[in-house]
Each structure stands twice: as structure tokens, then as C-alpha cells.
C-alpha positions as CSV (number, residue, x, y, z in Angstrom):
1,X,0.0,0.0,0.0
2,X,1.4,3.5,-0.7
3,X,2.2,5.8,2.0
4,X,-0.8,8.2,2.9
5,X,-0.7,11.4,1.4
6,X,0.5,10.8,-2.0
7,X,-1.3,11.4,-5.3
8,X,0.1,7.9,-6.6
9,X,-0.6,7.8,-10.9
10,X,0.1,5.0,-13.0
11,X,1.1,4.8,-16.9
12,X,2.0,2.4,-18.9
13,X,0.7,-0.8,-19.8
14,X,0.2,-4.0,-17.1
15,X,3.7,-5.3,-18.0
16,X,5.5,-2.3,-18.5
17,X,3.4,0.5,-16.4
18,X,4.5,2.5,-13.3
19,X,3.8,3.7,-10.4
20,X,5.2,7.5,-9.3
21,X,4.2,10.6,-7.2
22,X,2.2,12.9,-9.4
23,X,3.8,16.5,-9.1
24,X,4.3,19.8,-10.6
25,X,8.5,18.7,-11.2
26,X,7.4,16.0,-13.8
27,X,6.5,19.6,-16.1
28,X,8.4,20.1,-18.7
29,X,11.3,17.7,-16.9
30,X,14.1,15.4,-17.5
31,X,13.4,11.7,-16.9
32,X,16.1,8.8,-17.6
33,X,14.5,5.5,-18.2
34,X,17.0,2.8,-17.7
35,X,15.7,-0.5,-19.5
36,X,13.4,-0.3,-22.7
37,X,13.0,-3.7,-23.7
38,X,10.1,-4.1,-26.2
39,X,7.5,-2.0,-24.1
40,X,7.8,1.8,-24.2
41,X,4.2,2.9,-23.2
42,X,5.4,4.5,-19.7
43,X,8.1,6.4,-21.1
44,X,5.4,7.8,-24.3
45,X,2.8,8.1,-21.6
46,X,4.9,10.1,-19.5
47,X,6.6,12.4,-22.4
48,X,2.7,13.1,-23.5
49,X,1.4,13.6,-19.9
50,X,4.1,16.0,-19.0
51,X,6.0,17.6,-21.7
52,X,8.9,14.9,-20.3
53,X,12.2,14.5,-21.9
54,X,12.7,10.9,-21.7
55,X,16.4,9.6,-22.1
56,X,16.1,6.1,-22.5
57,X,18.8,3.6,-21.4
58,X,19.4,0.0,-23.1
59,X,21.8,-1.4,-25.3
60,X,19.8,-4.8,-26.3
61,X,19.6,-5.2,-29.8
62,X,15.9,-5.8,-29.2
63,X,15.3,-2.7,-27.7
64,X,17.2,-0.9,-30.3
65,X,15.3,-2.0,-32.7
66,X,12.3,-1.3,-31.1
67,X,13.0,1.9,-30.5
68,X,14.2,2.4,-34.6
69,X,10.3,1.1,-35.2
70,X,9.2,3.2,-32.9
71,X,11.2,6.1,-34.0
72,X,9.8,5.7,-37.8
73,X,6.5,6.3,-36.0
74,X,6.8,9.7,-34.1
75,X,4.1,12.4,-34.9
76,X,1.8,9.9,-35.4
77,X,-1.5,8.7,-33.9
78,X,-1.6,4.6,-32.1
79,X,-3.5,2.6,-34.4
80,X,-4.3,-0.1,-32.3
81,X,-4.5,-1.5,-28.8
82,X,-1.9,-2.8,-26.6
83,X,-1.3,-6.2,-26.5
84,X,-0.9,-8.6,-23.6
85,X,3.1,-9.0,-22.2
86,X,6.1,-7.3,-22.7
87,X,6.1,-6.8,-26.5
88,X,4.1,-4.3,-27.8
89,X,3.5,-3.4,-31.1
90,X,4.8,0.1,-32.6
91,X,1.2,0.7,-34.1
92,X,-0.3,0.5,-30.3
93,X,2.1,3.9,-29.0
94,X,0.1,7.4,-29.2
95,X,3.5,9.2,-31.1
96,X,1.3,12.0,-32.0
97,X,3.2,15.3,-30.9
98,X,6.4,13.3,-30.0
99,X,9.7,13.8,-31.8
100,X,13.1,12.3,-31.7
101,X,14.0,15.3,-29.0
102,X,11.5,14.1,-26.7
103,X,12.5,10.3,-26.4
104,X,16.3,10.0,-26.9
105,X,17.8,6.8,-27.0
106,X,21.2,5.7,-25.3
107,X,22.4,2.4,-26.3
108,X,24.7,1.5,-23.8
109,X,24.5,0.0,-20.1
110,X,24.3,1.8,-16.7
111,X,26.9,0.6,-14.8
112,X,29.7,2.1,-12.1
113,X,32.6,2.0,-14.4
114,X,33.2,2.9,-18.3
115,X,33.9,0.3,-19.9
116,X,33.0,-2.9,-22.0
117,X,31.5,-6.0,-20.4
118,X,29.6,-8.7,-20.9
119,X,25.8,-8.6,-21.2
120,X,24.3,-11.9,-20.5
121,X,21.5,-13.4,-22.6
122,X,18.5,-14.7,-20.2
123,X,17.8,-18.1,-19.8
124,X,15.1,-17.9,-22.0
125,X,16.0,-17.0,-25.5
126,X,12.4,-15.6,-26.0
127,X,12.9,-13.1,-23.4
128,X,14.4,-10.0,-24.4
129,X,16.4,-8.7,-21.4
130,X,20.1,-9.2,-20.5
131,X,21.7,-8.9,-17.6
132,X,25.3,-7.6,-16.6
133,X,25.3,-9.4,-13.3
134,X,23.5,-13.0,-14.9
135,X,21.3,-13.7,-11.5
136,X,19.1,-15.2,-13.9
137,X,21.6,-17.6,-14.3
138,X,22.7,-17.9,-10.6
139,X,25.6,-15.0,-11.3
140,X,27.7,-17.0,-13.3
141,X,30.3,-15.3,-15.9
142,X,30.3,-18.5,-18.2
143,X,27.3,-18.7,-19.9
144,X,26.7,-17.0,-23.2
145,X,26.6,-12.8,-23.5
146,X,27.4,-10.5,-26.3
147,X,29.9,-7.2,-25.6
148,X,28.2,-3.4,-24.7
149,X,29.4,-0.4,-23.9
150,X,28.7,0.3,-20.2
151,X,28.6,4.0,-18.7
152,X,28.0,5.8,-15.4
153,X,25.0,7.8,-14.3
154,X,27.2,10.8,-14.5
155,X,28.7,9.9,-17.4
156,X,25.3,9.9,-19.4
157,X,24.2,13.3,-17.8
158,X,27.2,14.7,-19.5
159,X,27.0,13.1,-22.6
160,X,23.9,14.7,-23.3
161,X,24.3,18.2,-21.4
162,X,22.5,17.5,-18.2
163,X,25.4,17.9,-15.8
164,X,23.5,20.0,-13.1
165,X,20.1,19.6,-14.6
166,X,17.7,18.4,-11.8
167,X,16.2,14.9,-12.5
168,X,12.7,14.5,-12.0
169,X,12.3,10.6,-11.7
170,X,14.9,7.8,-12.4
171,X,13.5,4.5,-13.7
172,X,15.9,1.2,-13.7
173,X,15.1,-2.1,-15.0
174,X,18.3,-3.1,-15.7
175,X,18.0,-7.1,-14.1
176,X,20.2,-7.1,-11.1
177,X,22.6,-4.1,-12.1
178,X,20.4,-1.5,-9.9
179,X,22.1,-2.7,-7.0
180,X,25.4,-1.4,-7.7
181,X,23.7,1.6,-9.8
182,X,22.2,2.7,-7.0
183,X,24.7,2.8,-3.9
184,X,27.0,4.5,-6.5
185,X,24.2,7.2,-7.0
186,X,23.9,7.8,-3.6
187,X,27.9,8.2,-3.0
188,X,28.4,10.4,-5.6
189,X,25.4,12.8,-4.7
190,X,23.3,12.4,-8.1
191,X,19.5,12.3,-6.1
192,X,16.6,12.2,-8.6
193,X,13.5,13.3,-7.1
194,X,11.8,10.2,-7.5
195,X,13.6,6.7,-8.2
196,X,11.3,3.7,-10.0
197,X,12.7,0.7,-9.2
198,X,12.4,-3.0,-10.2
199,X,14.9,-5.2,-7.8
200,X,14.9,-7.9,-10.6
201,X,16.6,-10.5,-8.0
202,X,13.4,-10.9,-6.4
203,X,11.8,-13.0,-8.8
204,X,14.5,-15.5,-8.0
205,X,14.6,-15.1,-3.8
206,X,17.3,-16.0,-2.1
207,X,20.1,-15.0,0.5
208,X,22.4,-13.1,-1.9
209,X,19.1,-11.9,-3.7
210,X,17.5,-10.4,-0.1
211,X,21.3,-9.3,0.6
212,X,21.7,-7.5,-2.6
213,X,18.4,-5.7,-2.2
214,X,19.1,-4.8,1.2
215,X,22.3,-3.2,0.1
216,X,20.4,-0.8,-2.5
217,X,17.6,-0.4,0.3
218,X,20.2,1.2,2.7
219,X,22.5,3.1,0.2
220,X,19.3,4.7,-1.1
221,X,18.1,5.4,2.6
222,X,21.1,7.0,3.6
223,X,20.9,9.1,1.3
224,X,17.6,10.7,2.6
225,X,15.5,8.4,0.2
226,X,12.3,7.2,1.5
227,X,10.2,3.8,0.0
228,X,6.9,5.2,-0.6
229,X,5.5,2.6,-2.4
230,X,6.2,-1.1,-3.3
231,X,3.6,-3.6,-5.3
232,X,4.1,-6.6,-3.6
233,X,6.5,-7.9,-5.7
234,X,9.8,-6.6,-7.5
235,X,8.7,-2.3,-7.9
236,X,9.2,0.0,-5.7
237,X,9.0,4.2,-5.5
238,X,11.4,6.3,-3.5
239,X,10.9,9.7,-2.7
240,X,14.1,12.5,-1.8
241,X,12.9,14.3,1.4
């Protein structure tokens, strides 16, 4: 249940939606959303809502090409509905007012280093998202990946001239990499107002799972974050006080 008090929206489809404080900093903000994947109705439901930059975060070749589709598409009206799961059709995204400055694409990796590293595939070869610490295949470093580019939070800001720029909301599905994303966030002073986050190890519980979590939990809490909001399962919001 969310915290009393807050004017909790949603966007987004049932796969790919979100949950976030409604507030006057979302106007006319700068949001980055680390973790496309096929499914991009939260980020074009928040860029229409709110006059949003979105910077989105993901270098799957997937999700690049999704976002090529989707890219083909901006200006123009959804033609049909959204689909069940976590691919959605191009057709079913209202583009109508959006342009390429409105939802930027980053194809690279947040990490706490730049550098290259592996990105493992998932277990599934169906599913579309890679992980750069392979929980989904209890953490190993021999199973099969393909090379990315990985950056820092700060070294995307300044790539694309938001050094100093607040940040209205932070979104990471990046499968297991939040962790580290996040306590480096907090010790280097980069505090988004709000933080959307999917603690992907959950799906797969288990001590270094809960211990991993609990990590993230306490850097972000330290850091004058408060958890505002969780849905019973792997998302949570935190607010800056």
C-alpha cells in the first residue's frame, strides 16, 4: 500500500506500467529510463502527460530496434490497442506530438565504471532482457553474452548536457545491475526526485538476492531516500525528502 498522502498515478501498460508521485516537477522535466525492452508505453505516456524528456537507457539489440520502429512512427496517432506481455507493437504507442528530441535513445549500459563488459542473454531466449550481473543464471560469468558499452549515471548526464540539470524521476530495469547503480548514486550525490525501481533478483529469492536488495535499500536510505510505495512484488518508489 502506498504511503498516505501521495497522489500515486500510473502509466503504462500492465507489463510495462509505473507507479510514481504525481507532481508539478514531472512539467516540462528530464526523466532517464534505464531498460526499454520491447514495451515503451510508460516512457510515451509520460513524455505526452508531462512535456517529459525521456532519455532512454538500453543497449539490447531488441530494444534498439524497437525503438528504430518506434522512431519511424513519431508524430503519429496509435492505431491499435496494446497487446498482452512485454512486446508491444509500434502501431499501439500514441506518437502523435512526439519527436526524436523528446525520447532520446542511449544504447549503452548503466553501470559504475566505463567500460566494456559482458551482457548476459537470459535463460530464456524468447525473453528480451540481459543482464550484466546473470542472476538469472545464478551469477555465473560462463554462460553466453554479447559485448556493450557500459557508462555511469554521471557519465550519461554529461554526454547529453544535463550535468547540473535536476532529475525528476529515475527509472531502472536493468535485471540485477540496480544494485550497484544505486549505492553508487547515492555516493556520488546524483538524487533524482523520484527513483522507480524494479529489484529484478526478487523474482529468483534467495540469501544473496535479499542481501543485494538490502544493500540498494540502505545506500538509497542514507541518502535521505524514503520507500513510498512497493507492489508486492519486484517495484518499488522512493521519494528524496
Amino acid at each position: 500500500m502506498p504511503e498516505p498522502g501521495l497522489n500515486l498515478v500510473s502509466l503504462g501498460t500492465a507489463y510495462g506500467g509505473w507507479a510514481f508521485q504525481d507532481d508539478s516537477s514531472l512539467q516540462n522535466s528530464v526523466v532517464i529510463s534505464a531498460g526499454l525492452g520491447e514495451d515503451a508505453s510508460f516512457d510515451v505516456a509520460l513524455a505526452k502527460k508531462y512535456g517529459a524528456r525521456i532519455l532512454l537507457v538500453d543497449p539490447t539489440p531488441r530494444a534498439v530496434s524497437h525503438y528504430e520502429a518506434m522512431k519511424s512512427r513519431f508524430g503519429r496517432s496509435a492505431e491499435i490497442e496494446f497487446v498482452e506481455g512485454g512486446t508491444q507493437p509500434v502501431e499501439a504507442y500514441d506518437l502523435d506530438g512526439i519527436s526524436a528530441s523528446d525520447l532520446v535513445l542511449e544504447p549503452t549500459a548503466l553501470w559504475t565504471e566505463n567500460t566494456t563488459l559482458k551482457f548476459f542473454q537470459p535463460e530464456n531466449p524468447e525473453h528480451v532482457s540481459h543482464s550484466i550481473v546473470n542472476f538469472q543464471n545464478n551469477y555465473r560469468k560462463d554462460t553466453a553474452a554479447i559485448e556493450v558499452e557500459a557508462i555511469t549515471l554521471q557519465t550519461l548526464l554529461h554526454r547529453h548536457g544535463l550535468e547540473g540539470q535536476p532529475i525528476a524521476l529515475l527509472k531502472l530495469d536493468i535485471e540485477g545491475a540496480e544494485v550497484e547503480v544505486l549505492e553508487q548514486l547515492a555516493e556520488q550525490g546524483v538524487f533524482p526526485r523520484q527513483i522507480c525501481v524494479e529489484f529484478d533478483e526478487l523474482n529468483r529469492p534467495g540469501d544473496k538476492a535479499f542481501e543485494r536488495v538490502d544493500r540498494a535499500d540502505a545506500a538509497l536510505r542514507s541518502a535521505g531516500y524514503q520507500c513510498v510505495y512497493g507492489n508486492g512484488g519486484t517495484d518499488y518508489l522512493y521519494l528524496k525528502r
